[in-house]
N, C-alpha and C positions, 0 to 999 in steps of 0.2 A: 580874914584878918582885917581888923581896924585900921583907915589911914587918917591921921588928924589933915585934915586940908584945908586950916585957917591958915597957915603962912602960905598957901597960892591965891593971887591974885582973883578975885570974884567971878572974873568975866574966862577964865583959864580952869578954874575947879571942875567944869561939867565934862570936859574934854578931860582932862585928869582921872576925872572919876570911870568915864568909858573906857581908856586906855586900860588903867590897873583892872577892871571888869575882865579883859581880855589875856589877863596874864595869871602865872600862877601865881602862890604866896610865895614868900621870901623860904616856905619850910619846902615846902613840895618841888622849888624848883632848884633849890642846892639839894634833895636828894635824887632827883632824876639826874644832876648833874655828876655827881659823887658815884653814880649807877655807872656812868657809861665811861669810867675810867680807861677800862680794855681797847674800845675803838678808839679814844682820842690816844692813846698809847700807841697803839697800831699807825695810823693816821701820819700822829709824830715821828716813829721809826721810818717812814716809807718817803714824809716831805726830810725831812735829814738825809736820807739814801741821794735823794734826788737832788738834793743841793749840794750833794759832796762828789756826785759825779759832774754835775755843771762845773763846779768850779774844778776839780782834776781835769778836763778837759779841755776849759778854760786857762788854767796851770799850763799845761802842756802846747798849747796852741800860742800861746806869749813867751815859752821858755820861761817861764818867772822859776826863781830859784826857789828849792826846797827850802822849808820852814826849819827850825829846828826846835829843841825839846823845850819843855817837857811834854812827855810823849802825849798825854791826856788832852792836851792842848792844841795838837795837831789838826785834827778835824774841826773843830771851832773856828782855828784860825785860817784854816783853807778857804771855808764857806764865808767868813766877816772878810779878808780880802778882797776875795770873790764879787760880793754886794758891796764895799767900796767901792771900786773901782769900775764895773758895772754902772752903781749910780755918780759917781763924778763923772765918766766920758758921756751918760745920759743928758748931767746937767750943763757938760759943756758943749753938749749939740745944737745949745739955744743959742750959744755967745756969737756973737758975728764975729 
């Protein structure tokens, strides 16, 4: 694949040009990526499993009151809780 590399800077194109050498094209490497739909699927079921039992355990360990509906909603809202509140006591560990 052709990369026009007059809009980079003269002294920045040879490093430019070795980088892109080192990767694929723009076709080859959205079909490797479009390939491997199943494990980033898997991957994602497994980091969801994992952050919806953090935060139920998390839930349970603060008493925080159950969510309510809609029902579809429930699990998204457990785990965004969860990583609020998480990162706010995170960010307030700095505060003197």
């Amino acid at each position: 694949m052709d990369h026009d590399l007059a809009n980079r800077p003269a002294d920045k194109r040879a490093g430019f040009a070795r980088w892109l050498g080192g990767r694929d094209c723009t076709d080859c490497w959205k079909a490797a990526r479009d390939a491997d739909t199943a494990s980033k699927e898997q991957w994602l079921t497994a980091k969801r499993a994992e952050e919806q039992q953090a935060a139920a355990e998390w839930a349970a360990g603060f008493d925080m009151p159950p969510l309510e509906d809609p029902e579809k909603a429930l699990d998204w809202g457990e785990r965004s809780r969860h990583q609020l509140m998480i990162a706010a006591h995170t960010a307030l560990d700095g505060v003197p």
